[in-house]
N, C-alpha and C positions, 0 to 999 in steps of 0.2 A: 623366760619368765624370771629366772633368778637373777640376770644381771640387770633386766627393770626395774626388781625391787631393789638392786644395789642403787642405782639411780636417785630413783625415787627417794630409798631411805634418807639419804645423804643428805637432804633437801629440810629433815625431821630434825636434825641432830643440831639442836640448837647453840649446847655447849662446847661442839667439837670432839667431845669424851670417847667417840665411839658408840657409846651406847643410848640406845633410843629409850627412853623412858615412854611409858603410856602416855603418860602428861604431856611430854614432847610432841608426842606423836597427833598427840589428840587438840593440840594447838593450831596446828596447822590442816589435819585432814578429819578435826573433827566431825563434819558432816558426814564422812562416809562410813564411821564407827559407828552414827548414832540412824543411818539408813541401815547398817547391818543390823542393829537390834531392833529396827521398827519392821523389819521382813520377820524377823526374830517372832517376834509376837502377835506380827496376822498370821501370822502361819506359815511356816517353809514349805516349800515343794522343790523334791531334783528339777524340775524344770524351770525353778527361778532363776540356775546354774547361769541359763541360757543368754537369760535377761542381765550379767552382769557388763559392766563393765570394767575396763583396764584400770581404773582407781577403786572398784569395788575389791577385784583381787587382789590389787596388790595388798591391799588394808585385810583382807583375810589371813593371806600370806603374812604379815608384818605380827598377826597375834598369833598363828601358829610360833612363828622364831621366838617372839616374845616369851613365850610360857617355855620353848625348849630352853632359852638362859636362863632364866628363872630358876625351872627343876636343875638344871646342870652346873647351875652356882658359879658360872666361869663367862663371862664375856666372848667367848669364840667366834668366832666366822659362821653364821649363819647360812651364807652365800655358799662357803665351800661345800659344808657340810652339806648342804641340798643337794649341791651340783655334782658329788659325789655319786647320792643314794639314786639322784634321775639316771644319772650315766650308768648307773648299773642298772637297774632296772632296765633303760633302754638297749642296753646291750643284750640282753633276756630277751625283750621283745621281738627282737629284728631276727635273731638266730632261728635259724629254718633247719630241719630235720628234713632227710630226704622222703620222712613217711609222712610228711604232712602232704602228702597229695592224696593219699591215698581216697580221701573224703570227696573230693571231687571228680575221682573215678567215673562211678555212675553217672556225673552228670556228662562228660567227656563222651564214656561208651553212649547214653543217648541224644547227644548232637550229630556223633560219629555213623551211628545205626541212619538218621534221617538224612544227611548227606551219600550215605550206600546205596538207598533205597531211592533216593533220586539221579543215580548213576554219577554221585560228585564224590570224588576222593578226599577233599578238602576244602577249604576257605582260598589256597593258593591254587588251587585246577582253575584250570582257561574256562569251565564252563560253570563255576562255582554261583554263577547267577541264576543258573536251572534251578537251585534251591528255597531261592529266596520265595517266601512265604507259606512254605511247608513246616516251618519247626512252630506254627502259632496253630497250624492245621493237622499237626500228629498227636492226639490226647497223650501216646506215652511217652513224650517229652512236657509239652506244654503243664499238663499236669505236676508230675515230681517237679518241673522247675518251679511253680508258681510255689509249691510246696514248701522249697525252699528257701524263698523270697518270705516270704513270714516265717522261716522258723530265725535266717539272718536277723530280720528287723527284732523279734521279739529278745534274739538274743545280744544283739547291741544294744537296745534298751532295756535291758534288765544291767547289763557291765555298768551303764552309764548311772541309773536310777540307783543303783547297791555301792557302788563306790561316793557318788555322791553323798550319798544318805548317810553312809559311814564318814566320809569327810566331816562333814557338817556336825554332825555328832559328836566328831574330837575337838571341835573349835572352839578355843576360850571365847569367851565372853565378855563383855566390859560392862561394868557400873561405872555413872556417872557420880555416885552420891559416896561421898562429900568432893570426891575428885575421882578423875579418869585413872579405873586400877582394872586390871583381870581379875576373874570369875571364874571359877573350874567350868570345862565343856559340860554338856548334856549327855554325856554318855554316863558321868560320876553318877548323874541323877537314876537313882532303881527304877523309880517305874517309868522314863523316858526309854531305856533302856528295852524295859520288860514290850514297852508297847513295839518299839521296834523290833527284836527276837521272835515278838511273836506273832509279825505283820504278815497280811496274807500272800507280801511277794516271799519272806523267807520259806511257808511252806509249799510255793510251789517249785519249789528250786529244787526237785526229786536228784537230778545229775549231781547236787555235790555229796550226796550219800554214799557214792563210792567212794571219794576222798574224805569221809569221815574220820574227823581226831577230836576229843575230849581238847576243850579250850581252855589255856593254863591261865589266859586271865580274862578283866572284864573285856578285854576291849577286843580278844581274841573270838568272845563270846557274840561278839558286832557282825563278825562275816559266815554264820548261820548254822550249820552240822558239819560244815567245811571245817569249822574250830582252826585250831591250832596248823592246819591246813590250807586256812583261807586263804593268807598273801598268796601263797605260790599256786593256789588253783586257781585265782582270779589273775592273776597276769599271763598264767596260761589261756585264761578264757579270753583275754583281749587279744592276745597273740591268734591263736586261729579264728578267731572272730573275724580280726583286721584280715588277714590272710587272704580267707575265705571272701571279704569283702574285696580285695583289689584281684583278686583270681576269678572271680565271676562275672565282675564287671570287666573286664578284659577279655575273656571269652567271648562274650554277649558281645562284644562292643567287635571283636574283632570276626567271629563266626558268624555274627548271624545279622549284624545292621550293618558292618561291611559288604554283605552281599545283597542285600537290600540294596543298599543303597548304587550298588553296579551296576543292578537293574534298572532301578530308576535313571542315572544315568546315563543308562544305555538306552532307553525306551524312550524317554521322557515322563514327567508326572503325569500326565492325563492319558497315556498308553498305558500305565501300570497295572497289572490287577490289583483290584481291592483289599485281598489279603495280603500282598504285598507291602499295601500302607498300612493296613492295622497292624501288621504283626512288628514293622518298623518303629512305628507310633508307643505300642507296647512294653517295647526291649529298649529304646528310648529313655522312657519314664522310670522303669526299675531301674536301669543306671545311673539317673540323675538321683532316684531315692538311695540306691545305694552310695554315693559319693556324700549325699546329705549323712549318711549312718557314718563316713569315714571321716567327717568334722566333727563330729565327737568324740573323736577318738584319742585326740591331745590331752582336752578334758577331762576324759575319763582317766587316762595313764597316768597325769598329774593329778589328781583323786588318790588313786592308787598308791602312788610313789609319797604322798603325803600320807596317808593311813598307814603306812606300813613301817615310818623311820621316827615316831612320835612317839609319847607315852610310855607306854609300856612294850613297843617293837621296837625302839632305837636301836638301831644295829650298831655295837661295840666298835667294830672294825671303822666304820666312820667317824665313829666319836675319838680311837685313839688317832686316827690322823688329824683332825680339825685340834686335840689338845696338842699333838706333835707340833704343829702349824703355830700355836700358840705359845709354846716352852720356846721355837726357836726364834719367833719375834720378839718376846721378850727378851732371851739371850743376848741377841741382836744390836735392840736399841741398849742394853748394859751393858757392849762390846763398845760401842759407838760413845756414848756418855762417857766411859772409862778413859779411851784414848786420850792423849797429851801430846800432838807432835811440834810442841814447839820446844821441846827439853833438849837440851844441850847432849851430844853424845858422851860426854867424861860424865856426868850424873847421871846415865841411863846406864852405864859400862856397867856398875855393880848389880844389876836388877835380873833374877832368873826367873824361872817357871817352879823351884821346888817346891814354895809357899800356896801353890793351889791345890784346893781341897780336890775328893775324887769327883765329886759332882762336877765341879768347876770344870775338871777336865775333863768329862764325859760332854758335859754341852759343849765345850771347845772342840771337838770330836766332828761334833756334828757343823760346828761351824766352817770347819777345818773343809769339811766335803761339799759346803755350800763355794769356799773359794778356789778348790781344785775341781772348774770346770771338766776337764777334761776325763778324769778319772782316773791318772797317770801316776798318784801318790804323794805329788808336789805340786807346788804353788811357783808356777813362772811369774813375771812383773806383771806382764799383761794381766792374767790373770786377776793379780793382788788388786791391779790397777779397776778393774771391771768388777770386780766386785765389790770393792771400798766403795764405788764411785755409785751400784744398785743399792746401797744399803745407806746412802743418803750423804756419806760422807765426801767435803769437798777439798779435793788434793789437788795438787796440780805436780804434773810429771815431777817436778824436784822432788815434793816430799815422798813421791810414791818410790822415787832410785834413793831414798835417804832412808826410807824402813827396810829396803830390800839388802840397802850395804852393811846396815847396822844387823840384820839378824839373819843374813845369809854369812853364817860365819865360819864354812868350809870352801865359801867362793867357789860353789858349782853352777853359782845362776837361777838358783829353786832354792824354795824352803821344802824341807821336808815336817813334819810333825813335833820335833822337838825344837826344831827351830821356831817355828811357827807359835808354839805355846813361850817360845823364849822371847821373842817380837812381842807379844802380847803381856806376856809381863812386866817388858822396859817400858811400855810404851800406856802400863797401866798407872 
């Protein structure tokens, strides 16, 4: 999703400046700015979510980044900075505790009870077809499963419906009048807010009152008695949610319409009993609905991962790498600019490093690390050579053995750091 809108943006940027202006933006994709605010005002529903398409998000996506330069006053990488906060997040996601099974226990113990009581040790025993159509015909399975099966779906669509809701909430807005500008989100607004806060899905959401915290601001106030707790109990809730969804259907799929289906099979369909195809037919359908609940689940997490790194939750730690990101490209291109390699060596011979300020050499520092691939302390040719050449500058082998002779001036074949700030000096 983020390197679509890298794509995509590219496509906006009329003056090449890097940065998209509303205007810009709204030049070329304005129809789909002005479809977002016409859903805007028949009325949203999470499940319009459904109905978008890949130019409607991207144009969602483009006014979240938008309003984060805005408030961040800096040009930055919006792309990184995304691609940051998803990767952590999905790293959250994925990580499994060995006691997340423990939820599925009971339903294991009673598959495991129905296959003993019909003399089968397993789905892998030689006679594992003896079973087929007994777990639709044992109430104390069939029952707590079904059971189950609605409380998954209710609790996928509630992840999906409550992150969206909150999404949507944070999302600038645009006015066309007198020209295409952003609009604070609807969350700024009190009583959009109040109506939400105090919608009848937030009071039915009893489970996040054990993670209740006092919410330190408005938008913490968005994910319900959870407060100040929301982010991290709603990414938990997707986490065993999802879990729960591909471990069930896996079971199903593998214990109980696998040996169905052996049967059948083995018999033929018109030898089959009857409850043999209902209970197949059955466990079927709830797999298919459950894998329909596991396609929202991208959605929802990118919900998620947007509510959580905006406004008022931007996590620092991504912000100082996307500023880091941008202190060394700027350095970069005033490294690149600065250079002179057509100077004569007798006019560069008087030129040192003492006249740089400490800044200067604190960014030199880190430039310094960008050219010592290796991590070795120094700067071989190759090296100098590979990364002059990624940083846009075009040498060709002579000049790159002609900065290496002039400021390798112990003749060990590497620069070290003071070399390297002395290269940089002659050569500024």
């Amino acid at each position: 999703e983020v390197k679509n809108f890298k794509l995509e943006a590219d496509l906006a940027d009329e003056d090449g400046d890097g940065d998209i202006t509303v205007a810009e933006y709204a030049s070329q994709f304005g129809a789909e700015l002005e479809e977002l605010e016409e859903a805007e005002s028949e009325g949203w529903t999470p499940f319009a979510e459904l109905g978008k398409n890949n130019a409607l998000r991207r144009t969602e996506d483009y006014l979240y980044q938008r309003r984060f330069i805005d408030q961040l006053g800096v040009p930055v990488s919006t792309e990184s900075y995304f691609e940051r906060v998803m990767a952590k997040n999905l790293e959250e996601l994925v990580e499994l505790s060995p006691l997340i099974w423990l939820p599925l226990l009971p339903v294991i113990a009673f598959g495991a009870s129905v296959d003993l009581d019909n003399g089968v040790i397993s789905a892998a025993s030689a006679n594992s077809f003896e079973v087929a159509g007994a777990f639709l015909s044992t109430p104390d399975f069939i029952i707590p499963c079904l059971g189950f099966e609605v409380v998954l779906f209710v609790w996928s669509m509630t992840n999906f419906i409550k992150m969206s809701t909150i999404a949507h909430l944070l999302r600038p807005r645009v006015s066309f009048d007198p020209e295409p500008h952003l609009i604070p989100p609807l969350y700024e607004d009190d009583a959009a807010r109040k109506l939400w806060t105090e919608s009848p899905l937030q009071s039915v959401l009893f489970l996040e009152s054990f993670w209740a915290s006092p919410a330190k601001n408005r938008q913490e106030e968005l994910f319900g008695v959870s407060g100040h707790h929301g982010p991290e109990f709603y990414i938990n809730s997707i986490k065993f949610n999802t879990w729960c969804l591909v471990a069930v259907s896996l079971y199903q799929f593998q214990e109980i319409l696998g040996v169905d289906y052996d049967q059948v099979a083995m018999k033929g369909l018109e030898a089959t009993d009857e409850s043999v195809i209902y209970e197949g037919v059955l466990f079927a359908l709830l797999v298919v609905l459950k894998l329909g609940l596991l396609s929202l689940v991208p959605r929802t997490f990118v919900k998620h991962s947007i509510s959580t790194s905006i406004e008022d939750l931007k996590p620092q730690w991504a912000i100082n790498r996307v500023l880091d990101e941008l202190r060394f490209d700027l350095a970069q291109q005033s490294f690149l600019r600065s250079l002179e390699f057509d100077k004569d060596p007798a006019e560069l011979a008087g030129r040192s490093s003492k006249d740089f300020t400490v800044l200067e050499i604190a960014n030199l520092k880190a430039a310094f690390k960008e050219f010592d691939v290796d991590g070795g302390g120094s700067i071989s040719k190759d090296e100098l050579d590979k990364t002059m050449k990624s940083m846009g500058a075009k040498l060709n082998a002579e000049e790159v053995q002609r900065m290496m002779d002039i400021a390798d001036t112990n003749r060990d074949g590497v620069l070290d750091f003071e070399e390297f700030l002395d290269m940089v000096a002659k050569f500024k």
